[in-house]
VOTORTI-236026 format. One record per residue (C-alpha): x negated, y, z negated; residue number from 1. Coordinates in steps of 0.02 Angstrom, whole numbers, plus 32768, in hexadecimal, padded with zeros to 4 digits. Each point is the difference from the previous one (the first is absolute). Example, Ala and Ser with C-alpha at 12.3 -4.5 7.8 and 13.67 -1.06 7.14 Angstrom:
xx yy zz miro
7D99 7F1F 7E7A 1
7FBB 80AC 8021 2
END
This chain:
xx yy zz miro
A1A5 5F1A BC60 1
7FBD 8087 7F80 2
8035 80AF 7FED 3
7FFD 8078 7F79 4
806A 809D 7FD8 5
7FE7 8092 7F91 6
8099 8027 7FA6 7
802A 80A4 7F87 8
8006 7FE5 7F57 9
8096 804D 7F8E 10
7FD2 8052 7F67 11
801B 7F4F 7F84 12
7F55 7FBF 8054 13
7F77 8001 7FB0 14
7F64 8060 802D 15
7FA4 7F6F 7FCF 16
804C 7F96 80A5 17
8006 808B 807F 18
7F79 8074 8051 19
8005 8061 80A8 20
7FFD 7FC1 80AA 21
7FA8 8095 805C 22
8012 7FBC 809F 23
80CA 7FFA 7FF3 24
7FF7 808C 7F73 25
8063 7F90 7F9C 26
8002 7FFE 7F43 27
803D 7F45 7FB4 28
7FCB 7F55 8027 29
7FD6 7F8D 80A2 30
805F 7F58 8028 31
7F9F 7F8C 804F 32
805D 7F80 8058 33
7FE1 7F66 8054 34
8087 7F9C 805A 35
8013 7F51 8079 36
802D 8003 80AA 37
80AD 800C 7FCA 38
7FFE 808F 7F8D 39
8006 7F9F 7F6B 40
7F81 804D 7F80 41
7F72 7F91 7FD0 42
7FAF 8082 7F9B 43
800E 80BE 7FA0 44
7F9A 8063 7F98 45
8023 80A8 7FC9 46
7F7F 807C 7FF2 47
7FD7 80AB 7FC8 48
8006 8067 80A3 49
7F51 8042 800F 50
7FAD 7F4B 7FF6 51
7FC1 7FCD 80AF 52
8057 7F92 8060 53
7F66 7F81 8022 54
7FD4 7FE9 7F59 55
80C8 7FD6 7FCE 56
8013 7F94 80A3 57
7F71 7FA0 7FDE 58
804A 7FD0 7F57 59
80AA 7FF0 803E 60
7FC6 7F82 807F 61
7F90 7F93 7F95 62
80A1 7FE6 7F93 63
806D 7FDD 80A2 64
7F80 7F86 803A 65
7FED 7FAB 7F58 66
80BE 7FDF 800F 67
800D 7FD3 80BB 68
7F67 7F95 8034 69
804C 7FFE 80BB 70
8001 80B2 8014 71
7F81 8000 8089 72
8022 80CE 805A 73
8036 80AB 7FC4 74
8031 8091 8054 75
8012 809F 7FC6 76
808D 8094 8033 77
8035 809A 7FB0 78
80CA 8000 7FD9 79
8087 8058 7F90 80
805E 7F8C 7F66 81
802F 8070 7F60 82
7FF9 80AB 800B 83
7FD8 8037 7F2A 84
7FBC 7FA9 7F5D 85
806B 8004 7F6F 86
7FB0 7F6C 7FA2 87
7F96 801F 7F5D 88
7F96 7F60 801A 89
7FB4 7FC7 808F 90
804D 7F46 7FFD 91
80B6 804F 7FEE 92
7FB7 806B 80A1 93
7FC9 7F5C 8049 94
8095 7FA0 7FD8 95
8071 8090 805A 96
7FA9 7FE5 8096 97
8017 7F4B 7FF5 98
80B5 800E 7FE4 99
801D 8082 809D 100
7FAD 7F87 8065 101
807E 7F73 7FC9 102
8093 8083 8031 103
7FD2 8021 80AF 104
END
């Protein structure tokens, strides 16, 4: 399954990693997500907000791919995970989601 999210960003991001999602009116970064049948993530990548969700799921999925060669169906959904971006970086905003995802 992939989904992606656009989360606010708090004032310690840079402007360099965030842009506006106009269709959520949301100023910060996107998390793009993609997860087995069990939840278990296969896959993130962390986005400015205002890039477009086919061009960042087409990456994202050529790297989950790469990594699982049985992966053979994905379906996509729309859900809720963290609610704000504190990170600086956008691996340390990856690596959060990871770790949530290892606490639920």
């Amino acid at each position: 399954m992939i989904d992606s999210q656009s989360v606010k960003a708090d004032a310690v991001v840079g402007s360099d990693s965030s842009g506006f999602d106009g269709g959520k009116l949301i100023n910060g970064r996107m998390r793009h997500v993609v997860v087995d049948t069990r939840g278990l993530p296969l896959g993130v990548m962390v986005t400015a907000a205002d890039a477009g969700d086919p061009a960042a799921a087409q990456v994202l999925l050529e790297q989950v791919a790469d990594a699982h060669h049985r992966l053979a169906l994905v379906w996509a959904d729309g859900t809720r995970r963290l609610v704000r971006d504190f990170e600086r970086r956008t691996t340390s905003a990856e690596a959060m989601v990871y770790w949530s995802m290892t606490c639920s």
